[in-house]
C-alpha positions as CSV (number, residue, x, y, z in Angstrom):
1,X,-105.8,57.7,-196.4
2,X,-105.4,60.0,-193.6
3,X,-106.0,63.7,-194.8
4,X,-102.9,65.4,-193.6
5,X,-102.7,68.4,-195.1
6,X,-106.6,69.5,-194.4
7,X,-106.2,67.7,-190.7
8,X,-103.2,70.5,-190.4
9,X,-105.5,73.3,-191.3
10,X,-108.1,72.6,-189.2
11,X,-105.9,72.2,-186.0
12,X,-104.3,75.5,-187.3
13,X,-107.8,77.3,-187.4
14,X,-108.5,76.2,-183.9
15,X,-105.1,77.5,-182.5
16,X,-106.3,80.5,-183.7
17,X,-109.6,80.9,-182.3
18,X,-108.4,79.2,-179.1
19,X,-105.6,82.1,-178.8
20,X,-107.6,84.9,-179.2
21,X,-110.8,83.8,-177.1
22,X,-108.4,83.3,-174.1
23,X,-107.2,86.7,-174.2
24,X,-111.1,87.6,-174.7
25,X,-112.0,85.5,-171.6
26,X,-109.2,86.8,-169.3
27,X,-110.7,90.4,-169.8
28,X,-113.7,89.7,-169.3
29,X,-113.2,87.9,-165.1
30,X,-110.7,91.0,-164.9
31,X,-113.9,93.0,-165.4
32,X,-116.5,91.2,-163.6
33,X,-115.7,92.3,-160.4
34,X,-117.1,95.5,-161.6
35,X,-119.8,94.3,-162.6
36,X,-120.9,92.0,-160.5
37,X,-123.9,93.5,-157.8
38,X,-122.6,92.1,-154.4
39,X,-122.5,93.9,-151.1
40,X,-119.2,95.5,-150.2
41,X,-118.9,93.2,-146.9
42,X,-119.0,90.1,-148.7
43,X,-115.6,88.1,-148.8
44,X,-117.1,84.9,-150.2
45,X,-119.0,86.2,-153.3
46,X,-115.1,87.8,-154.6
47,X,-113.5,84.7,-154.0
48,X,-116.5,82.5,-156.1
49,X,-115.1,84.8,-158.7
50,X,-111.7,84.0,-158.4
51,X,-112.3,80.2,-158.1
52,X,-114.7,80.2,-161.4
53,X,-111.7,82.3,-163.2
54,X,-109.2,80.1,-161.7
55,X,-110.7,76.7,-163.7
56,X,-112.4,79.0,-166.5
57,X,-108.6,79.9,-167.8
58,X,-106.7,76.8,-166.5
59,X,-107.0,75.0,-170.4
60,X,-109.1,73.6,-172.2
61,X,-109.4,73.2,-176.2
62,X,-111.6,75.6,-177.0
63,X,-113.4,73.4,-179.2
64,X,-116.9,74.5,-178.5
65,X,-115.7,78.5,-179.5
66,X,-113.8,77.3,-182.9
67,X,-117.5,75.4,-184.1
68,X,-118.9,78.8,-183.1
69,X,-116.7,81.1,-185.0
70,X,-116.2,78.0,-187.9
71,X,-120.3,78.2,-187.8
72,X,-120.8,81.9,-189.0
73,X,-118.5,81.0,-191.6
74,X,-120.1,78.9,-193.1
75,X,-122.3,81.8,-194.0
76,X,-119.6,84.7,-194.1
77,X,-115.7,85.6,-194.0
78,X,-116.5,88.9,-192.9
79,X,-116.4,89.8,-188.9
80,X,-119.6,89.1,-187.4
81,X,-121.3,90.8,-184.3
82,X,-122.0,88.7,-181.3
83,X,-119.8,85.9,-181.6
84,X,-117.6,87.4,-178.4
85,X,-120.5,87.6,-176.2
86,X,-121.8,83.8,-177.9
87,X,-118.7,82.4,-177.2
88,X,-118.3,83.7,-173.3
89,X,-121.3,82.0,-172.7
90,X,-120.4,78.8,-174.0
91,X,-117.4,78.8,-171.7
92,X,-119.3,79.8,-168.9
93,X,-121.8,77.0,-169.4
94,X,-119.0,74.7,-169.7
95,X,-117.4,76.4,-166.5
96,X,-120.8,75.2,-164.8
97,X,-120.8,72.0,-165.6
98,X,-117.5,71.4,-164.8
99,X,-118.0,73.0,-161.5
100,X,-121.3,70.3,-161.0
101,X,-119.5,67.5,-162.2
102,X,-116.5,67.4,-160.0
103,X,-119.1,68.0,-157.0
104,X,-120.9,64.9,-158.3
105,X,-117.6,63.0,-159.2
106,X,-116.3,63.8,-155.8
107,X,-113.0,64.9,-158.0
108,X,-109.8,66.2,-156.6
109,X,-108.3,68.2,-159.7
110,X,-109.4,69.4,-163.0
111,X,-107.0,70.6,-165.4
112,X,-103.9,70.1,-163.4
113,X,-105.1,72.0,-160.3
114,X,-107.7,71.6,-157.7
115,X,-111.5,71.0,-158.8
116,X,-113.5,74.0,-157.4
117,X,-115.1,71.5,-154.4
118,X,-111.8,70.5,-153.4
119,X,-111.0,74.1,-153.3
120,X,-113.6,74.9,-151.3
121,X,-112.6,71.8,-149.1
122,X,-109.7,73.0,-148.2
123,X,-110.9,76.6,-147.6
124,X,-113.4,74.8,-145.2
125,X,-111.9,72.2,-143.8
126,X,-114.3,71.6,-140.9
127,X,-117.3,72.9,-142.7
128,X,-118.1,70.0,-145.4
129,X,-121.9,71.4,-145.5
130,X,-120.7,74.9,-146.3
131,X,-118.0,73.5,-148.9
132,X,-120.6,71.9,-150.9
133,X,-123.0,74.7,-151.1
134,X,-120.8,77.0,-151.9
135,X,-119.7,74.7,-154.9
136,X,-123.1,74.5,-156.2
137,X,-123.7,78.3,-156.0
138,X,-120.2,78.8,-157.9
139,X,-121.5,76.7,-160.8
140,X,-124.9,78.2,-160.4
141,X,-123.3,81.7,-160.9
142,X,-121.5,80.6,-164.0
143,X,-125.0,79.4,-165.6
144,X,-126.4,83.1,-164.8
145,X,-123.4,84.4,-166.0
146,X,-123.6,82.6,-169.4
147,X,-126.9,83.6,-170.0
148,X,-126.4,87.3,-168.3
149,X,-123.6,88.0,-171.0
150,X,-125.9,87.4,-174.1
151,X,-128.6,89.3,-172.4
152,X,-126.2,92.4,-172.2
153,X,-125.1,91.7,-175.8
154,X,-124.8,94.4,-178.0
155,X,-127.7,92.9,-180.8
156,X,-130.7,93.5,-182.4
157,X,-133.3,92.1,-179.7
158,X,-134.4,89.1,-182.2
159,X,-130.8,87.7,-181.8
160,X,-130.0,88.3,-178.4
161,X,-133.3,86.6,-177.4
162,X,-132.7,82.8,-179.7
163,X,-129.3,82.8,-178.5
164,X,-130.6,82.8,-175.1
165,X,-133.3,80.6,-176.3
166,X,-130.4,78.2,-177.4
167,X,-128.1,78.5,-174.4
168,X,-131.1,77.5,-172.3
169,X,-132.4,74.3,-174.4
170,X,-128.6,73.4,-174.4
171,X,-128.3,73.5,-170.6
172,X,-132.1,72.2,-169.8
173,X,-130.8,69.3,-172.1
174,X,-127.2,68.7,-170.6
175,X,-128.9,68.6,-166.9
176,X,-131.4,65.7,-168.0
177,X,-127.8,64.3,-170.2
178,X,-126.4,64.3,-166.8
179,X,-129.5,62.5,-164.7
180,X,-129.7,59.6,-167.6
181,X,-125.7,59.2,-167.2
182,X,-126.0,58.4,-163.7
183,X,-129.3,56.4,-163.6
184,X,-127.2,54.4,-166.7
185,X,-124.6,53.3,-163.9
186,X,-126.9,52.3,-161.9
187,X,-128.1,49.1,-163.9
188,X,-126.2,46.0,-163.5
189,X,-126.8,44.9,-167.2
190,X,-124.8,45.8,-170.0
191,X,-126.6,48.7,-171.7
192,X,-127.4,49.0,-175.1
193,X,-126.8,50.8,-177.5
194,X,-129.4,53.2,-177.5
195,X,-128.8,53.4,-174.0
196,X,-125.3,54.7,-174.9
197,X,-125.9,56.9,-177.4
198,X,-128.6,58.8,-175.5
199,X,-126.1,59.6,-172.6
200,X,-124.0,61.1,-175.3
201,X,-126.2,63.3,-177.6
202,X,-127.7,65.0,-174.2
203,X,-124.9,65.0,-171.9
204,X,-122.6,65.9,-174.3
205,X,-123.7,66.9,-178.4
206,X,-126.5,69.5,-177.4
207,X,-124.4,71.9,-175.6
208,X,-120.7,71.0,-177.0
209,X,-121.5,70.5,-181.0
210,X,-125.4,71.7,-181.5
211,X,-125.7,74.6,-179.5
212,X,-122.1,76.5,-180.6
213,X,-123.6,75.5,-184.4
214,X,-127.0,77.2,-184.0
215,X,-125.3,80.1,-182.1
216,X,-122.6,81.0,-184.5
217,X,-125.5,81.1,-187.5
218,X,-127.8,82.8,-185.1
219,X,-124.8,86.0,-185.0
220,X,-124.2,85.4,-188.8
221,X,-127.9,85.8,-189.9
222,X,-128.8,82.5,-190.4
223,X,-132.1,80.7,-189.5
224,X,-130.4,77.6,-187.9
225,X,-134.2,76.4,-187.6
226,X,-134.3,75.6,-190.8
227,X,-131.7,73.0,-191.1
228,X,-132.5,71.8,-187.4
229,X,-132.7,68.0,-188.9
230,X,-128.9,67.9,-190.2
231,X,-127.3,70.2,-187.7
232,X,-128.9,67.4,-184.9
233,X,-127.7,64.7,-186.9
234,X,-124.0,66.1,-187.6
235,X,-123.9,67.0,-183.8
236,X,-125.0,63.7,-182.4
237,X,-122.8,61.7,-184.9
238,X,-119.6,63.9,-183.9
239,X,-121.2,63.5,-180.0
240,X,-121.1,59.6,-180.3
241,X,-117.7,59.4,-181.9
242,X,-115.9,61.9,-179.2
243,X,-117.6,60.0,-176.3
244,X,-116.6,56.2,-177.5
245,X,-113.2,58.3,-178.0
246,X,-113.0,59.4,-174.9
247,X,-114.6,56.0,-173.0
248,X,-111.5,54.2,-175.3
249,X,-108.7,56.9,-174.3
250,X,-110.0,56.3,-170.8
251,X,-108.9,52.2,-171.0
252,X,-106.5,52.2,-174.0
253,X,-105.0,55.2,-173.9
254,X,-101.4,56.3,-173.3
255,X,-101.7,57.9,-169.7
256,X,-98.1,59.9,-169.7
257,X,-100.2,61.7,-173.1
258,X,-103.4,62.2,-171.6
259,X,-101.7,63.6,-168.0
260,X,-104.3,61.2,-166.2
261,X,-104.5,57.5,-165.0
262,X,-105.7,55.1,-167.1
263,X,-109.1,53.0,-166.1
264,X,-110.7,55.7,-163.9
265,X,-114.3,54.6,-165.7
266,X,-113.6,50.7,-164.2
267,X,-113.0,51.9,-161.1
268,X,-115.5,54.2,-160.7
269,X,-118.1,51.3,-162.1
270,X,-119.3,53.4,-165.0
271,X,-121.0,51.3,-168.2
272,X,-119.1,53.2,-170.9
273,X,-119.0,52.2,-173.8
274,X,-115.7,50.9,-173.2
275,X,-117.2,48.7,-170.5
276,X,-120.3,47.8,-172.5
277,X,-117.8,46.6,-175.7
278,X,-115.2,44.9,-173.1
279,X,-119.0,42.8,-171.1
280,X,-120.1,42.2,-174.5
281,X,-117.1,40.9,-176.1
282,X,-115.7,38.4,-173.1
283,X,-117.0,35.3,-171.4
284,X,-115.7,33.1,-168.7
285,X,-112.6,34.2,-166.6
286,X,-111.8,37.0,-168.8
287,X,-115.5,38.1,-168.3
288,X,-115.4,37.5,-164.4
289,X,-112.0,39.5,-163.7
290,X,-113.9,42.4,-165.7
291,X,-116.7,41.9,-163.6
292,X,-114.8,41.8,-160.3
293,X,-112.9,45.5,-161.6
294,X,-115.6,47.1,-162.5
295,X,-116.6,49.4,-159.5
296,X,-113.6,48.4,-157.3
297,X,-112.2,51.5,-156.4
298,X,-108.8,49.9,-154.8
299,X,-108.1,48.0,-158.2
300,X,-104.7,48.2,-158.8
301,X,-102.7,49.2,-162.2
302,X,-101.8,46.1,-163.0
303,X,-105.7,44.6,-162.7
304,X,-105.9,47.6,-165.1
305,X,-103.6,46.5,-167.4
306,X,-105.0,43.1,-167.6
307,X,-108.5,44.3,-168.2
308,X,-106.9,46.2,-171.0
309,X,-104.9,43.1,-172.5
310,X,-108.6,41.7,-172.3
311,X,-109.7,44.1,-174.2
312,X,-107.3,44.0,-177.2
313,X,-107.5,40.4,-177.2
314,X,-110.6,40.1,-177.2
315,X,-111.1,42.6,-180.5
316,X,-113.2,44.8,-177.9
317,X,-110.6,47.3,-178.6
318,X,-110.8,47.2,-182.3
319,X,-114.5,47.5,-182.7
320,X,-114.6,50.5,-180.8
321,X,-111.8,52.1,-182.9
322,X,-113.9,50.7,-185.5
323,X,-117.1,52.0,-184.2
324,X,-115.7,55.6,-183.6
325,X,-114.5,55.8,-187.1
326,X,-117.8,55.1,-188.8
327,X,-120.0,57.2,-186.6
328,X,-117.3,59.8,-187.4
329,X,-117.4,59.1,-191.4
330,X,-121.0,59.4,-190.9
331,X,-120.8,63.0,-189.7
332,X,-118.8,63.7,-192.4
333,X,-120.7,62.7,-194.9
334,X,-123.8,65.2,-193.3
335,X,-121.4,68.6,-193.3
336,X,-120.3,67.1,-197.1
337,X,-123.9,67.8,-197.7
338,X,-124.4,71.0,-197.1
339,X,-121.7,72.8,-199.8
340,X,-124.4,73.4,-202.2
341,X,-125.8,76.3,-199.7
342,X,-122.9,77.8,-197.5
343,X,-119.4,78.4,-198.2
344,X,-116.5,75.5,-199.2
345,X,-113.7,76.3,-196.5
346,X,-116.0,76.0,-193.9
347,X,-118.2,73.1,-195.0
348,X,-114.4,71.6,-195.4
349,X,-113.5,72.2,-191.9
350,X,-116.7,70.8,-190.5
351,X,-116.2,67.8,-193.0
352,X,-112.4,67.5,-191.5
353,X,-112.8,67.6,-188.1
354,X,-114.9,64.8,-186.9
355,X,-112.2,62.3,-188.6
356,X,-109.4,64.2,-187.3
357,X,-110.8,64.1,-183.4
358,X,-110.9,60.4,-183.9
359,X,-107.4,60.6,-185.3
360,X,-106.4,61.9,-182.0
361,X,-106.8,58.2,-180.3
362,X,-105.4,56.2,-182.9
């Protein structure tokens, strides 16, 4: 039975983190010009800013800053010092990534406006060189930035220095997340599991789910070493389910909700777990007009739509739903665990929420 009342209280909590961190975040780009060190010729390095604030404000969940704040209290109610300067950082290494990926994806828009590339495409028109160098030094001055913030945090030194300590694991481990997801698409076998679930817990559970965990102990006073074992399992578990939930949305999904079109990962040839569950799950023609989508670029909506019938037909739909569920359930189970040492609310919200992401597809 779907738990409606707690599901309620968890998206209520994250409302309210989400509110206030955007306030948080817009004061902190109106103040970076500041503090930024550039020569006072330089047009370029002000308009970087203005890009990376641009996309940095433009949405988003906030996800990774509710875990953080949800994460120091597990251990306390009371205010706790840090958590601003943790979660800017976050952000900003999400701002990164975001910046690198729609350089790699050669994607027009993010977040219902231009990707920073395109941006800088247009700025340049006949300059392509200069338009993708300065796209990588925008996302490489949002990972200084992330770390530059907890560096200038005001904490005992001990603090400031394993936050850091995280943030870099978290990004070390997201740049090797993002090398395995592209050497993945680059096999013309259907990968396995393993495969799969790699991709996920680096490219996505270290920095997303782990990282915000350890960090929002870290600022409460916890030694987030010490439960290193769980907190990797919980985050990789809730990393697996968002990613087959994504990869299904991606296919399945109702693209008037989502704002996006539907099949971008056939297109684009990506083996997702929606196109690993579709390749394992079909043979003969269905398998062959699969086959013939995947990676075709000019692949129409309705070749879409049939791929899609395929996949509810063919129950490659429901095992995913299926799937998603029980690697949620799973995490559940893990934050369940941990009520005997830190406080109920909070161990409830982490038990709520990976059953209630996966809610969000159904």
């Amino acid at each position: 039975m779907t738990d409606t009342a707690g599901f309620g209280e968890v998206m209520k909590r994250a409302a309210g983190h989400e509110r206030r961190f955007t306030a948080l975040f817009e004061e902190y780009f109106d103040t970076l010009g500041t503090r930024l060190d550039a020569p006072s010729f330089s047009r370029f390095t002000p308009e970087c800013v203005r890009l990376l604030r641009d996309l940095s404000l433009r949405g988003g969940k906030r996800m990774r800053v509710v875990l953080l704040h949800e994460a120091a209290r597990l251990v306390t109610p009371e205010p706790v010092a840090g958590l601003d300067a943790a979660a800017l950082s976050i952000e900003l290494l999400q701002t990164h990534g975001l910046v690198h990926d729609d350089l790699i994806d050669d994607s027009p828009t993010r977040r219902d406006g231009p990707s920073t590339y395109y941006a800088y495409r247009e700025r340049f028109p006949g300059h392509p060189q200069a338009a993708i160098g300065l796209t990588v030094l925008a996302g490489d001055l949002a990972l200084a930035l992330c770390l530059r913030v907890l560096l200038e945090a005001e904490l005992p030194v001990p603090v400031r220095q394993a936050m850091v300590e995280v943030q870099t694991r978290a990004a070390a481990d997201t740049f090797v997340g993002q090398i395995v997801d592209l050497e993945r698409d680059f096999t013309t076998t259907v990968p396995d599991e393993d495969v799969l679930h790699g991709v996920a817990d680096y490219k996505t559970a270290r920095y997303s789910l782990l990282a915000p965990l350890q960090l929002g102990l870290l600022a409460a006073g916890e030694r987030p070493e010490r439960f290193d074992e769980e907190l990797r399992s919980y985050a990789r578990l809730v990393g697996i389910s968002g990613q087959m939930r994504d990869d299904y949305l991606d296919l399945f999904g109702d693209a008037a909700v989502m704002g996006k079109p539907t099949g971008t990962d056939i297109r684009d040839g990506r083996r997702s777990y929606t196109v690993g569950a579709l390749l394992s799950a079909t043979d003969g023609a269905d398998r062959d007009l699969v086959e013939a989508a995947l990676g075709d670029r000019s692949c129409t909506p309705e070749t879409i739509a049939a791929v899609r019938e395929i996949g509810e037909r063919s129950g490659a739909a429901a095992r995913m739903r299926a799937d998603m569920r029980r690697h949620a359930e799973q995490a559940s189970r893990v934050a369940a665990g941990w009520r005997p040492r830190w406080r109920e609310e909070a161990v409830a919200f982490f038990e709520r929420l990976p059953v209630w992401s996966v809610e969000r597809a159904m």
